[in-house]
C-alpha positions as CSV (number, residue, x, y, z in Angstrom):
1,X,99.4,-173.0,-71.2
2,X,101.2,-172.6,-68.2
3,X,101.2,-174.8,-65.1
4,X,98.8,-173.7,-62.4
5,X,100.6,-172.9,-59.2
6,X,103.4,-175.5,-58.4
7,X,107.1,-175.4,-57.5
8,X,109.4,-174.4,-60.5
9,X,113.2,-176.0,-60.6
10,X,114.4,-173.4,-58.8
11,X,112.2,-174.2,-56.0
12,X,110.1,-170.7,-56.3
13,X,106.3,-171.0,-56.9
14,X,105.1,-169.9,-60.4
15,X,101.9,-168.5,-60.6
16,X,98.9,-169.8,-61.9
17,X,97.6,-168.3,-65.3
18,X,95.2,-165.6,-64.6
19,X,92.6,-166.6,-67.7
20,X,92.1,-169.7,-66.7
21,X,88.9,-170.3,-64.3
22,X,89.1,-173.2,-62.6
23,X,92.8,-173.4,-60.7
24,X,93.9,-176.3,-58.6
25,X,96.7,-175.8,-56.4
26,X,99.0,-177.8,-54.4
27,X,96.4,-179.9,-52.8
28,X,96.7,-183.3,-50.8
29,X,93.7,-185.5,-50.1
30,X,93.2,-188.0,-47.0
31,X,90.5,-190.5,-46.8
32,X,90.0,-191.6,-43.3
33,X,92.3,-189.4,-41.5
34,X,95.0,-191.3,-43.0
35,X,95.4,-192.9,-46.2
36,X,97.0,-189.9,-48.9
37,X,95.8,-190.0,-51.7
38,X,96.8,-186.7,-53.6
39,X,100.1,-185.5,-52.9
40,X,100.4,-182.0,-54.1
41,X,98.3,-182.2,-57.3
42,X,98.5,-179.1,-59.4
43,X,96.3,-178.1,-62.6
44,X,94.3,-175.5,-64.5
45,X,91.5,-175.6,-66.9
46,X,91.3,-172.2,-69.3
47,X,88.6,-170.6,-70.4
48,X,86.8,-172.8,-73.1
49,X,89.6,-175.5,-72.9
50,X,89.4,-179.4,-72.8
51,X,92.3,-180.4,-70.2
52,X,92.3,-184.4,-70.3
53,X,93.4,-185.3,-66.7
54,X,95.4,-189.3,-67.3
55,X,96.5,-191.6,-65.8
56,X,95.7,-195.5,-65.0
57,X,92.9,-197.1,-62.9
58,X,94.0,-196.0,-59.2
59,X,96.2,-192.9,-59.8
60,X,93.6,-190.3,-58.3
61,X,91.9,-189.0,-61.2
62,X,88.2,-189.1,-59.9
63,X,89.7,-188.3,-56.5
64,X,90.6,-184.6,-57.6
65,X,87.3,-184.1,-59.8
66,X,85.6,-185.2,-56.7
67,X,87.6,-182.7,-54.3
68,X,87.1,-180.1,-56.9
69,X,83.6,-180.6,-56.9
70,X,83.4,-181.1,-53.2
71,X,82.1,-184.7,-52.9
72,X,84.9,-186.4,-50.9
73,X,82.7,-185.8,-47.6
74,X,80.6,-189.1,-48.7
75,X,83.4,-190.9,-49.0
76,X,85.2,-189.7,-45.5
77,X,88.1,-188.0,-47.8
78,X,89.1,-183.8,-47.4
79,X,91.3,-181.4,-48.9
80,X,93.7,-181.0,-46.3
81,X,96.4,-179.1,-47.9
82,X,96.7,-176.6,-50.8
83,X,93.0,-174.7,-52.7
84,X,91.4,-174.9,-55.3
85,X,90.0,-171.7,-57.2
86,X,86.8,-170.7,-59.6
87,X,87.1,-167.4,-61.3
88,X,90.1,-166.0,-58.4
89,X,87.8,-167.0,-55.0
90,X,88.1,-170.5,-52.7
91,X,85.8,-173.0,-53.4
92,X,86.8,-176.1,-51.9
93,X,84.1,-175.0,-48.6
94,X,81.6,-174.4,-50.6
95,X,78.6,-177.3,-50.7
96,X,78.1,-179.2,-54.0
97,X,75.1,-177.6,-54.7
98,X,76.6,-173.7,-54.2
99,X,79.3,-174.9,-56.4
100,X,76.9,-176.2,-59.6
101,X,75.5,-172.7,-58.9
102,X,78.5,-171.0,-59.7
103,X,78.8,-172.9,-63.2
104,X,81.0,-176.1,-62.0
105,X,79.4,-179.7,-62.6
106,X,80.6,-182.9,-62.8
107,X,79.0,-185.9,-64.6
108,X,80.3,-189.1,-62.5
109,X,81.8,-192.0,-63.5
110,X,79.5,-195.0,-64.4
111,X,76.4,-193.1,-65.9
112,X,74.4,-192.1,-63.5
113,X,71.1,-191.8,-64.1
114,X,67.4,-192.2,-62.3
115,X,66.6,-195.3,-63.8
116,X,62.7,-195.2,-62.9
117,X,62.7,-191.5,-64.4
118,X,62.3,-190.7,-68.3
119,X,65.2,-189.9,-70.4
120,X,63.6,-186.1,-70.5
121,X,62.7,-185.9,-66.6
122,X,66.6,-186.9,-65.8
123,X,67.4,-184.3,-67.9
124,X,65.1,-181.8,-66.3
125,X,66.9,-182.8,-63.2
126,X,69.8,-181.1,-63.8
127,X,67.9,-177.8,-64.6
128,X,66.5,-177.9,-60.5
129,X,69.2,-174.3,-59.4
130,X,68.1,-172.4,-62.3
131,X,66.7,-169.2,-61.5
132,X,66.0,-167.7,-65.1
133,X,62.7,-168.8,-66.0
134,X,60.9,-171.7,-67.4
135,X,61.3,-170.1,-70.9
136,X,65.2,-170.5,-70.8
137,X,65.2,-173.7,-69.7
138,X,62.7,-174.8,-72.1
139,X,65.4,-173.7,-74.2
140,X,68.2,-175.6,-72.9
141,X,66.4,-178.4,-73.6
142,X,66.2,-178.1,-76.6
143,X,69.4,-177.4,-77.2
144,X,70.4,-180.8,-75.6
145,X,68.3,-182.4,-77.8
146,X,69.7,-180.5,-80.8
147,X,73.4,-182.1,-79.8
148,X,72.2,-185.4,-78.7
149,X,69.3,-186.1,-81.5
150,X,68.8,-189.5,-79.7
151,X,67.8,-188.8,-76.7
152,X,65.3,-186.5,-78.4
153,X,63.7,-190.0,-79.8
154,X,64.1,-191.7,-76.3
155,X,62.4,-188.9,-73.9
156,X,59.6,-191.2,-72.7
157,X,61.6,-193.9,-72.5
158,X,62.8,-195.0,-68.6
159,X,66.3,-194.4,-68.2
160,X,67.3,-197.8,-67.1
161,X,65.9,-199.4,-70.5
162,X,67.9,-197.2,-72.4
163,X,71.5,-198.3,-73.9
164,X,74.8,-197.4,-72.3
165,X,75.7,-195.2,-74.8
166,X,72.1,-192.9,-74.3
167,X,72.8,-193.2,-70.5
168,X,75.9,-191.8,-70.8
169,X,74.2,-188.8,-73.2
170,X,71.6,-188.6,-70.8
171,X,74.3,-187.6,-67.8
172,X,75.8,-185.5,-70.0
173,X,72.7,-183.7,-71.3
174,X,71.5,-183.4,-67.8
175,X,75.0,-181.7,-67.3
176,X,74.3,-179.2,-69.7
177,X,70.4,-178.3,-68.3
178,X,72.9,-176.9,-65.4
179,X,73.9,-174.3,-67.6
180,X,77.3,-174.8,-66.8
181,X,80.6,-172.8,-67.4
182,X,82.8,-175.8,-66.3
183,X,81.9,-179.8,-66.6
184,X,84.1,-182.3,-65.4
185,X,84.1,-185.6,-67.0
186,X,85.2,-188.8,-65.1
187,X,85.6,-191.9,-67.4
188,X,82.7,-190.9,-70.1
189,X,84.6,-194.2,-72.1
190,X,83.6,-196.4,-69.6
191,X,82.1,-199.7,-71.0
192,X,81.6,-198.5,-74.1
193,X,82.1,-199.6,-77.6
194,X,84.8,-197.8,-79.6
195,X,82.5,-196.2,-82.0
196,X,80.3,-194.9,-79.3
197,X,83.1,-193.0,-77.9
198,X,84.0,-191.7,-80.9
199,X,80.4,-190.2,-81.4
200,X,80.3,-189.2,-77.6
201,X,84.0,-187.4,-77.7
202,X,82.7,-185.5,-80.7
203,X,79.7,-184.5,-79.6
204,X,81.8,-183.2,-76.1
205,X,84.3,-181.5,-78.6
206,X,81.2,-179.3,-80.3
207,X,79.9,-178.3,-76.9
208,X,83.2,-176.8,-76.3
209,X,83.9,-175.2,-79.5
210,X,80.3,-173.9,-79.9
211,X,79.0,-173.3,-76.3
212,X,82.5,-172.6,-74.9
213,X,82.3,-174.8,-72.2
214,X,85.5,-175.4,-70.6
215,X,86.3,-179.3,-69.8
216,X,88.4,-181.2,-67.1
217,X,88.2,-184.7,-68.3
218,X,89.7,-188.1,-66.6
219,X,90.3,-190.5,-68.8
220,X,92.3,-193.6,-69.2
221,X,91.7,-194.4,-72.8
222,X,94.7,-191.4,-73.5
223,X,94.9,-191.9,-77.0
224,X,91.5,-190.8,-77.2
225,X,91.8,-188.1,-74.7
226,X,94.8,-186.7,-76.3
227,X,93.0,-186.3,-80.0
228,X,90.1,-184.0,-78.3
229,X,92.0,-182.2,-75.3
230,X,93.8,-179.2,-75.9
231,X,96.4,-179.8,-72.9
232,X,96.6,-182.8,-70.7
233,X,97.9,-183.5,-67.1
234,X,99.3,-187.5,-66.2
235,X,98.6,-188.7,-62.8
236,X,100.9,-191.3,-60.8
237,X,99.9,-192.1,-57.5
238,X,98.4,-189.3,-56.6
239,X,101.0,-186.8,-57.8
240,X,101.4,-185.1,-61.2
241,X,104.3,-186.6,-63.2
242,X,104.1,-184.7,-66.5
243,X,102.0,-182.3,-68.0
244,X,102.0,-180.5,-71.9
245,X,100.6,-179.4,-75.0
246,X,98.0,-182.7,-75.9
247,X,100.1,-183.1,-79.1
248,X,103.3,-183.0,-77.8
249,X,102.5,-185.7,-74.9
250,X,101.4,-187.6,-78.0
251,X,104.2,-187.9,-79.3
252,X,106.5,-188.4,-75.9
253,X,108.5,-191.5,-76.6
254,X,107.7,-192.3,-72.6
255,X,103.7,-191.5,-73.0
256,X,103.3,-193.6,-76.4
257,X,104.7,-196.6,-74.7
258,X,103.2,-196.4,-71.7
259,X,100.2,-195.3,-72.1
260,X,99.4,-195.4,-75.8
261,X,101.1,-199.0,-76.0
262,X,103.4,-197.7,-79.0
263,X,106.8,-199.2,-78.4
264,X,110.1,-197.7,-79.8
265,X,112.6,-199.8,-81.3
266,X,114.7,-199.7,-77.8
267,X,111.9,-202.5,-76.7
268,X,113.1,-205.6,-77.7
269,X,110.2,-207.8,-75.7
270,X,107.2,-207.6,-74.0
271,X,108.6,-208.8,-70.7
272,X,110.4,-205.6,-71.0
273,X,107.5,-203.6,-69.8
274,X,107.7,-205.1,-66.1
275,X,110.6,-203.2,-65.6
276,X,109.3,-199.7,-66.9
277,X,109.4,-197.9,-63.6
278,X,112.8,-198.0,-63.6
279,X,113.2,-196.8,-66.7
280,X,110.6,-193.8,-67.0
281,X,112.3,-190.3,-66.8
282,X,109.9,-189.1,-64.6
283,X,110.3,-191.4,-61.8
């Protein structure tokens, strides 16, 4: 897949793939008039793709889902440079809700969910800028609860009662109710145990495959990210330091150390990782 647009090593701008939807070019980010956050962050999702978007706690992951889905106003942040692009048009002016409209949602970090609200009125939530009938979504719920069998058994159950695991199948489901083309994942990991990632990453990887829903999700459990993603991106400090295939960054002697905590036999200590900045190719 190739690189949306960004400069090439001979200093001329490449241009972005025409089949993939979503397109993020160039952009930087300020929060509060002054603090940069993204410094020219460049990506693409294609069309029924899972683009894992890495990087530790801090490098800027949710701060491009959020400017992709235009929430930084919230948070006193803005897109002041570079655009981002759904389907060959500008969104980054568009509102939140015009944007879920168009088929882009994102399901936030930290499972969000209306806590008071049943497990099936959450979900029902996310159906609220439909305009095709009751009858379709009728059927979108039910074909939430054909991928997410639990929540099915937990409808009348309040949200906030419900395990971290269902909450985070709840934000997801309610994702889906949207009717989306594009969902953008921000930690879905996040607090919770190893085998319920694995069931939640699986049940993400059928949606794709089987609804064609393409995905942009932010990670920082890579080695996880990198077995279901098809291409991933790696954030540092707001800027994108190396981007590839999902199966070839596994196997990037800098990425399995770093990120995947594989060491080659050049590491002859632990104290050795202090000094990896200096020694990563990127930098």
């Amino acid at each position: 897949m190739e690189q949306a647009v960004k400069e090439g090593p001979s200093g001329a701008a490449e241009a972005a793939n025409p089949s993939s939807p979503l397109v993020v070019n160039n952009i930087e980010v300020i929060y509060d008039h002054v603090i940069l956050v993204l410094k020219g962050v460049s990506l693409e999702v294609p069309e029924g793709g899972i683009v894992a978007l890495l990087g530790a706690n801090g490098a800027g992951k949710t701060t491009t889902l959020k400017a992709i889905s235009n929430l930084l106003g919230a948070e006193r942040g803005e897109v002041t440079k570079g655009e981002i692009l759904f389907r060959g048009e500008r969104v980054d002016s568009l509102t939140p809700n015009e944007l879920v409209k168009r088929g882009v949602i994102q399901v936030m970090e930290g499972r969000h969910c209306f806590e008071h609200l049943t497990v099936e009125d959450n979900l029902m939530t996310g159906s609220y800028t439909r305009t095709d009938g009751a009858a379709a979504v009728a059927e979108s719920l039910e074909k939430v609860y054909h991928y997410f069998p639990r929540l099915k058994e937990r409808r009348t159950s309040q949200a906030g009662y419900t395990s971290g695991g269902e909450q985070q199948m709840t934000a997801i489901g309610r994702a889906l109710m949207a009717n989306p083309n594009t969902i953008l994942l921000d930690e879905p990991s996040m607090g919770l145990a190893p085998q319920l990632v694995e069931e939640i990453f699986e049940i993400v990887k059928t949606l794709n495959e089987k609804e064609g829903v393409s995905i942009l999700l932010a990670e920082q459990n890579t080695m996880v990210a990198l077995k279901y993603a098809d291409y991933g991106y790696i954030l540092e400090n707001g800027r994108v330091v190396m981007d590839g295939d999902a199966a070839g960054l596994r196997e990037n002697p800098d990425v399995k150390e770093f990120y995947l905590g594989l060491a080659g036999e050049s590491r002859k200590s632990f104290r050795d990782v202090k000094h990896y900045r200096r020694r990563k190719r990127w930098l």
